[in-house]
LUMSEDO-29900 format. One record per atom (N, C-alpha, C): atom name; residue number from 1; residue in three letters; x, y, z. Coordinates in nm, 2 decimals. Example, Ala and Ser with C-alpha at 12.3 -4.5 7.8 and 13.67 -1.06 7.14 Angstrom:
+------+-----+-----+--------+--------+--------+
: atom :   n : res :     px :     py :     pz :
+------+-----+-----+--------+--------+--------+
:    N :   1 : ALA :   1.32 :  -0.57 :   0.78 :
:   CA :   1 : ALA :   1.23 :  -0.45 :   0.78 :
:    C :   1 : ALA :   1.32 :  -0.33 :   0.78 :
:    N :   2 : SER :   1.28 :  -0.22 :   0.71 :
:   CA :   2 : SER :   1.37 :  -0.11 :   0.71 :
:    C :   2 : SER :   1.29 :   0.00 :   0.79 :
+------+-----+-----+--------+--------+--------+
***
This chain:
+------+-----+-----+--------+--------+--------+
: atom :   n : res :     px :     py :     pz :
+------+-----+-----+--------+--------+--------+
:    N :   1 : UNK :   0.08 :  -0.12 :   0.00 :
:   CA :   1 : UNK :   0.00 :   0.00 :   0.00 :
:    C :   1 : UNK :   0.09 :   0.12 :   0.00 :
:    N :   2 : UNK :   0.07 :   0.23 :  -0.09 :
:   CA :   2 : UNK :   0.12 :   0.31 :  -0.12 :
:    C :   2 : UNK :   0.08 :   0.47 :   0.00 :
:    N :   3 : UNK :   0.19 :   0.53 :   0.02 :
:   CA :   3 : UNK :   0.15 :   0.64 :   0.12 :
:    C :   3 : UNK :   0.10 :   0.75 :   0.08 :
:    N :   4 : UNK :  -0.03 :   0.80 :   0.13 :
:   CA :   4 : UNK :  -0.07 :   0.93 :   0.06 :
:    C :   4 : UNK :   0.00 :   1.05 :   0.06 :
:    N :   5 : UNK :  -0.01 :   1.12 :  -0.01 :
:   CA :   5 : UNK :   0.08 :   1.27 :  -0.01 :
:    C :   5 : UNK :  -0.02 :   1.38 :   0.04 :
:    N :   6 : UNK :   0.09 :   1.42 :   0.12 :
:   CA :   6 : UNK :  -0.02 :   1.52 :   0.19 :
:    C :   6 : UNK :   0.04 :   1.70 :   0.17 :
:    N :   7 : UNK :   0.10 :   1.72 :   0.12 :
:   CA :   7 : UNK :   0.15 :   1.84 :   0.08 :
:    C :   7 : UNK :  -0.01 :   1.93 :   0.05 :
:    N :   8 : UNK :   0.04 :   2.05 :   0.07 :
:   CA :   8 : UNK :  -0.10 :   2.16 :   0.12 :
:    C :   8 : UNK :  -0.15 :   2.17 :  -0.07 :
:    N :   9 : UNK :  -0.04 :   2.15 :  -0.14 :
:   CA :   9 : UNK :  -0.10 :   2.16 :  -0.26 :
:    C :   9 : UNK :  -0.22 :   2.08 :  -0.32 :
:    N :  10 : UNK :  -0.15 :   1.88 :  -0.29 :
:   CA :  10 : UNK :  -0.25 :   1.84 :  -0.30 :
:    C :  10 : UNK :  -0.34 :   1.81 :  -0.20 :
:    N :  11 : UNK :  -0.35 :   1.88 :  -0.11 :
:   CA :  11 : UNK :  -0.50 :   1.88 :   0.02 :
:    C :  11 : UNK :  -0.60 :   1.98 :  -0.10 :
:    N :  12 : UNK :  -0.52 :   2.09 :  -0.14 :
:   CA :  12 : UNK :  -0.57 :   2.18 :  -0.18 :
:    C :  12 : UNK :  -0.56 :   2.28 :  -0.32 :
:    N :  13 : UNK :  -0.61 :   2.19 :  -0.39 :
:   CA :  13 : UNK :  -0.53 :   2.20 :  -0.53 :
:    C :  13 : UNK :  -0.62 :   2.36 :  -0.55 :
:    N :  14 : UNK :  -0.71 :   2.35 :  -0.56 :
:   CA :  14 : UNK :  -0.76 :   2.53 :  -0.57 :
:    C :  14 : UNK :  -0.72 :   2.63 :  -0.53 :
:    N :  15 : UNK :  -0.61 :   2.61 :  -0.43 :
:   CA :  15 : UNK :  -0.58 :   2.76 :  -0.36 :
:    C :  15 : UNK :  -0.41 :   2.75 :  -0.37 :
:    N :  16 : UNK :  -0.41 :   2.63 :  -0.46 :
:   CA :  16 : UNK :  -0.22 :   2.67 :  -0.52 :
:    C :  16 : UNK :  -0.17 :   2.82 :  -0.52 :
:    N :  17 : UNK :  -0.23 :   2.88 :  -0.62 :
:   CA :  17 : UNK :  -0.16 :   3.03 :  -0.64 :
:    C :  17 : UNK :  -0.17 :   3.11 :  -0.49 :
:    N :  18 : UNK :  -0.28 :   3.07 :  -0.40 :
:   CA :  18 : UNK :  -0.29 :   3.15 :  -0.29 :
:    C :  18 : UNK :  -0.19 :   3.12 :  -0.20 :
:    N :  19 : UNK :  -0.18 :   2.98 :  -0.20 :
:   CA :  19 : UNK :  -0.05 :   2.91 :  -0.08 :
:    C :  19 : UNK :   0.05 :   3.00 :  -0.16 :
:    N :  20 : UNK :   0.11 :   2.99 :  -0.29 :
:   CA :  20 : UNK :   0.25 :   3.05 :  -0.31 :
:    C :  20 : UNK :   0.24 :   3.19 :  -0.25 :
:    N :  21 : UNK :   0.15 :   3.29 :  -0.28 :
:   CA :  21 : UNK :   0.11 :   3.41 :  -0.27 :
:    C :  21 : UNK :   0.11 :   3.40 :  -0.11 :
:    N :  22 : UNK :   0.10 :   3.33 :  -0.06 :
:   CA :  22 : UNK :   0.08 :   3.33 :   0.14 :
:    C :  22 : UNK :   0.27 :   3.32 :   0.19 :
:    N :  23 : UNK :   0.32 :   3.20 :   0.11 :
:   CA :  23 : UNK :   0.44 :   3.18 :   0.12 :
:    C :  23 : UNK :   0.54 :   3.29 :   0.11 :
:    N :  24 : UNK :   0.48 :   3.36 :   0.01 :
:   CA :  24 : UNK :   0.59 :   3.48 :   0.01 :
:    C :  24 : UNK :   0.58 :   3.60 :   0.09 :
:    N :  25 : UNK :   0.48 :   3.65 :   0.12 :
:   CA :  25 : UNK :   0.40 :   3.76 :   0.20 :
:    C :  25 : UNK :   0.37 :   3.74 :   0.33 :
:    N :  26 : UNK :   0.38 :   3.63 :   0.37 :
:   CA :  26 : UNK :   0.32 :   3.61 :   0.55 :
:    C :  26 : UNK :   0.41 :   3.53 :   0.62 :
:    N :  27 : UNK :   0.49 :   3.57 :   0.65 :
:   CA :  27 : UNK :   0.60 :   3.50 :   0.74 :
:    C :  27 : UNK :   0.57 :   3.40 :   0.87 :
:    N :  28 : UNK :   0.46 :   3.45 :   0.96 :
:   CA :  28 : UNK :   0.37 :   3.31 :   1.04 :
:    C :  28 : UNK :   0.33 :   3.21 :   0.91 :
:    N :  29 : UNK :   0.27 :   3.25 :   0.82 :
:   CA :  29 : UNK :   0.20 :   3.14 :   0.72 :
:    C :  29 : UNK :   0.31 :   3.08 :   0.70 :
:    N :  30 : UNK :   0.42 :   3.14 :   0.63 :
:   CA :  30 : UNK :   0.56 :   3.06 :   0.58 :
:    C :  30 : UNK :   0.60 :   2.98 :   0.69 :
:    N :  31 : UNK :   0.60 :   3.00 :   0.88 :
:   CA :  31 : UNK :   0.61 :   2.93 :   0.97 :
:    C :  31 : UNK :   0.57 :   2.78 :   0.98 :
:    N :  32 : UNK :   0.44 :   2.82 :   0.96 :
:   CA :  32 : UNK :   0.34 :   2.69 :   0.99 :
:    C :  32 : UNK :   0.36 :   2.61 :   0.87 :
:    N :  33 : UNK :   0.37 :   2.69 :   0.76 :
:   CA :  33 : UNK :   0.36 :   2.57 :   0.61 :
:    C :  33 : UNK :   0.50 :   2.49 :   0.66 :
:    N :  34 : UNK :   0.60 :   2.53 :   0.65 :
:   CA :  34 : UNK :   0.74 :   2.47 :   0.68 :
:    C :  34 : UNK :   0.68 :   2.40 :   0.80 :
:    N :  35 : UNK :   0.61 :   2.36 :   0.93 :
:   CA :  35 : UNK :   0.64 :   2.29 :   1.05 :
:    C :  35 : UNK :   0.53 :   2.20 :   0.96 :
:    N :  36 : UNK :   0.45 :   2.20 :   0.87 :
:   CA :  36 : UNK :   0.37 :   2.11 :   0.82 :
:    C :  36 : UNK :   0.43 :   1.99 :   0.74 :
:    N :  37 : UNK :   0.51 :   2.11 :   0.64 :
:   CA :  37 : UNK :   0.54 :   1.97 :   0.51 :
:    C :  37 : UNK :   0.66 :   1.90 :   0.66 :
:    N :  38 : UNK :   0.79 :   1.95 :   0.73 :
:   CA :  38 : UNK :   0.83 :   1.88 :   0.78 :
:    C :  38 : UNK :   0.76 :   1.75 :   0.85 :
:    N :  39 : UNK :   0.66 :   1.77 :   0.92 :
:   CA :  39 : UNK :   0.56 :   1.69 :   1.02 :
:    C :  39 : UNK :   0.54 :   1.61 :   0.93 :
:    N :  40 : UNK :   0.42 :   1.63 :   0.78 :
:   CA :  40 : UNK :   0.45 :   1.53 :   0.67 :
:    C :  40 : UNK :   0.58 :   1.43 :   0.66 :
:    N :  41 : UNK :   0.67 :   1.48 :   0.59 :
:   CA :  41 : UNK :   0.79 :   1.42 :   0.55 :
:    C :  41 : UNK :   0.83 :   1.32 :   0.71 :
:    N :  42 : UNK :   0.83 :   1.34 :   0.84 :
:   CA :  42 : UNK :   0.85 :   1.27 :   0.92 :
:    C :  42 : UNK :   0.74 :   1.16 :   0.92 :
:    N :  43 : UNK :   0.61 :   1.22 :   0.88 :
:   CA :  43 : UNK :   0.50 :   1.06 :   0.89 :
:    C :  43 : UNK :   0.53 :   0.96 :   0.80 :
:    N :  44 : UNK :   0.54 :   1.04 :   0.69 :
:   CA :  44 : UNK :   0.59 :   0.93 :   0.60 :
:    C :  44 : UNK :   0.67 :   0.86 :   0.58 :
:    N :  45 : UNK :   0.78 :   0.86 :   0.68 :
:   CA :  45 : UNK :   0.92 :   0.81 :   0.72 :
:    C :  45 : UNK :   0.87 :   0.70 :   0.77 :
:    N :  46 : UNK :   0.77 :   0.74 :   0.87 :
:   CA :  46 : UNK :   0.74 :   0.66 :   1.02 :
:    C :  46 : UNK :   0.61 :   0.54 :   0.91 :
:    N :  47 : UNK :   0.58 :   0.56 :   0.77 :
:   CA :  47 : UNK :   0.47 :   0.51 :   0.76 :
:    C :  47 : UNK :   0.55 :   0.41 :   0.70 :
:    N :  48 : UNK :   0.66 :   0.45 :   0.63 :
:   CA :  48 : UNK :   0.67 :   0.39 :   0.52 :
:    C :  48 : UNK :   0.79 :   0.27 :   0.61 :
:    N :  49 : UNK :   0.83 :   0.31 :   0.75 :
:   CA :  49 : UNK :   0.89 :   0.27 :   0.82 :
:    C :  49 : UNK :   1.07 :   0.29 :   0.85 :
:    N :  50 : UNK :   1.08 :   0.40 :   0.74 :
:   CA :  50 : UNK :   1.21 :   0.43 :   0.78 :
:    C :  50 : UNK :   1.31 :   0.48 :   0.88 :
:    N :  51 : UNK :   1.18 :   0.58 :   0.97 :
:   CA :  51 : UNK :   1.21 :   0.55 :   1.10 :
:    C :  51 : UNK :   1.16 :   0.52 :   1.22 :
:    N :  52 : UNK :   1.24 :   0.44 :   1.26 :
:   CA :  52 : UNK :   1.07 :   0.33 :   1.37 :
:    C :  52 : UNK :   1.02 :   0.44 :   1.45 :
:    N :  53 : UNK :   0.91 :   0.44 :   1.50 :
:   CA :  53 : UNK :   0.83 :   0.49 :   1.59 :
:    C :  53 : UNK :   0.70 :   0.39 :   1.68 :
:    N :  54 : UNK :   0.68 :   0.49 :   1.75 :
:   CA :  54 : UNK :   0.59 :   0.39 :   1.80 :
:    C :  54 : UNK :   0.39 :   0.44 :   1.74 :
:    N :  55 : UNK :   0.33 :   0.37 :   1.80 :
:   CA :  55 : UNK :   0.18 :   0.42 :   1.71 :
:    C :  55 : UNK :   0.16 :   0.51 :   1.79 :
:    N :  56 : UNK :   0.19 :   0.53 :   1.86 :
:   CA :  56 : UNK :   0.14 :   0.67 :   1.96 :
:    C :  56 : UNK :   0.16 :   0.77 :   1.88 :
:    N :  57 : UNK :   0.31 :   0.77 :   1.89 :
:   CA :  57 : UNK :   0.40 :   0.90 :   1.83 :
:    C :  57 : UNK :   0.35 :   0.93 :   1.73 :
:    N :  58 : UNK :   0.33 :   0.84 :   1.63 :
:   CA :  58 : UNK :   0.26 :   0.88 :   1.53 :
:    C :  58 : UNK :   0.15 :   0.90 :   1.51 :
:    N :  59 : UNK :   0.05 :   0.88 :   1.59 :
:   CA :  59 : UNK :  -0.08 :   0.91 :   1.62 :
:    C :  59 : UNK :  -0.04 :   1.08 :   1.65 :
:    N :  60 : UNK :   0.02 :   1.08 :   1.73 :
:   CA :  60 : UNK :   0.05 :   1.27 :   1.80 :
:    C :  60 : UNK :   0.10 :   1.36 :   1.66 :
:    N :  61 : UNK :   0.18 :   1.29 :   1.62 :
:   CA :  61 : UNK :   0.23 :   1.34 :   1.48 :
:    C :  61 : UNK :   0.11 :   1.41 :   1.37 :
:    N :  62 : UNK :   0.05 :   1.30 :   1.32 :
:   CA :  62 : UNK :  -0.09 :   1.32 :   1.28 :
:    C :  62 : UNK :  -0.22 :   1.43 :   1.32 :
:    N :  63 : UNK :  -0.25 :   1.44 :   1.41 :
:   CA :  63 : UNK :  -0.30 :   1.47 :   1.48 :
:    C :  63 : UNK :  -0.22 :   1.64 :   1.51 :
:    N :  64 : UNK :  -0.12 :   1.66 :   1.53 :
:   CA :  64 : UNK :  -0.08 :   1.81 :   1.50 :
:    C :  64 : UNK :  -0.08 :   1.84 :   1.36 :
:    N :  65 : UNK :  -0.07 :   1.76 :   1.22 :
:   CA :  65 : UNK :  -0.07 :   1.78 :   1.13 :
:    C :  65 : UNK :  -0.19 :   1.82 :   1.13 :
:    N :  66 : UNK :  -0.32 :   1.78 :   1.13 :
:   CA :  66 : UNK :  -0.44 :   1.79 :   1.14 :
:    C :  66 : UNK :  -0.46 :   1.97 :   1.20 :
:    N :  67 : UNK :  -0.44 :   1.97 :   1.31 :
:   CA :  67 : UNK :  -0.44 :   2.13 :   1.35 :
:    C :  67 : UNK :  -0.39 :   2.24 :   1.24 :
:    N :  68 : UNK :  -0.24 :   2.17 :   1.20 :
:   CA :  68 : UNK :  -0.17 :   2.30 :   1.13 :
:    C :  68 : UNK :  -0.26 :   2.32 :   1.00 :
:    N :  69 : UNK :  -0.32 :   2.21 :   0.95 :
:   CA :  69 : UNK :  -0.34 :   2.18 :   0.83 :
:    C :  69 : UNK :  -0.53 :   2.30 :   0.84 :
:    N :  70 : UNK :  -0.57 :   2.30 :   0.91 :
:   CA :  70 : UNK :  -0.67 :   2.34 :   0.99 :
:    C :  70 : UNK :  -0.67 :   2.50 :   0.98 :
:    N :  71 : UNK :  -0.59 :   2.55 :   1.04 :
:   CA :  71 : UNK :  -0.47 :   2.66 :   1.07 :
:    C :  71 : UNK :  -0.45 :   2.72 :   0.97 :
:    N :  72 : UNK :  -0.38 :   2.62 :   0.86 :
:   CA :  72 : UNK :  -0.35 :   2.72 :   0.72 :
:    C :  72 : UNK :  -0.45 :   2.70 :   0.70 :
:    N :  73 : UNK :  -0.53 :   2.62 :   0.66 :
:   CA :  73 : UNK :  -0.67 :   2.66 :   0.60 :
:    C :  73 : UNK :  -0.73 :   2.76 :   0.62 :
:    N :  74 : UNK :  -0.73 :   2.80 :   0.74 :
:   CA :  74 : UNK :  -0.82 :   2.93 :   0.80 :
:    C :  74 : UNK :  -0.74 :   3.03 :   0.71 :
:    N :  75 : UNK :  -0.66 :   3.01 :   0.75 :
:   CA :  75 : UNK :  -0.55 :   3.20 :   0.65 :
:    C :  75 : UNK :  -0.56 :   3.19 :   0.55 :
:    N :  76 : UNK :  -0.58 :   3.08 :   0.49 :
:   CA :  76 : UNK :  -0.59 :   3.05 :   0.31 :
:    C :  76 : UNK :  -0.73 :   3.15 :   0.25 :
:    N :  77 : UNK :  -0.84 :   3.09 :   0.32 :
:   CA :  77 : UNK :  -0.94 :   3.12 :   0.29 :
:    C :  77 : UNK :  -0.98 :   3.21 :   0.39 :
:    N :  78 : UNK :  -0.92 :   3.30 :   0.46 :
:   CA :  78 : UNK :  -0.99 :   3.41 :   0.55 :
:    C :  78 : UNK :  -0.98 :   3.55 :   0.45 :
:    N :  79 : UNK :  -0.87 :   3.58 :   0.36 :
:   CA :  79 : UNK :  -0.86 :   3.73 :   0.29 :
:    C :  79 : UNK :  -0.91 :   3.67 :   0.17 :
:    N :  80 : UNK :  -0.98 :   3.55 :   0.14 :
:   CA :  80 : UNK :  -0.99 :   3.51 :   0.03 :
:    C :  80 : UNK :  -1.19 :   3.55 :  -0.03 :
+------+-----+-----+--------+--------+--------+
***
C-alpha cells in the first residue's frame, strides 16, 4: 500500500496560487507551512517505516498535522 501525499498543494489544489502568494508575503504562514510539510515528511518516514516509531508517536504526529493543516486553512481562505 502506497503512502498518501499530503503536501497543502495536494489537500488543496484550488488555492495553489494563494499558498504561493501566502508563502511569500506572510512569514507566520511561511512558519506553519514549513512545521507542516516537515511533520508530513517525518509521517511518512514513520509510515513507510524508515524511521521506527511507535503508534502513539505517530498518532501525535498526525493529529498536530491535522491542526496545522486546519490553521493554514483558515489563512488561506480568511482574505480570500
Amino acid at each position: 500500500m502506497g503512502v498518501e501525499h499530503h503536501d497543502l498543494v495536494h489537500e488543496f489544489p484550488e488555492l495553489k496560487s494563494r499558498i504561493h502568494d501566502m508563502k511569500v508575503s506572510d512569514t507566520h504562514f511561511r512558519r506553519l507551512f514549513d512545521e507542516y510539510h516537515e511533520l508530513t515528511r517525518t509521517i511518512e518516514n514513520m509510515e513507510n517505516e524508515v524511521v521506527p516509531a511507535t503508534t502513539q508517536r505517530e498518532e501525535e504526529h498526525k493529529v498536530r498535522r491535522v491542526q496545522l493543516k486546519d490553521e493554514l486553512y483558515q489563512m488561506l481562505t480568511a482574505a480570500a
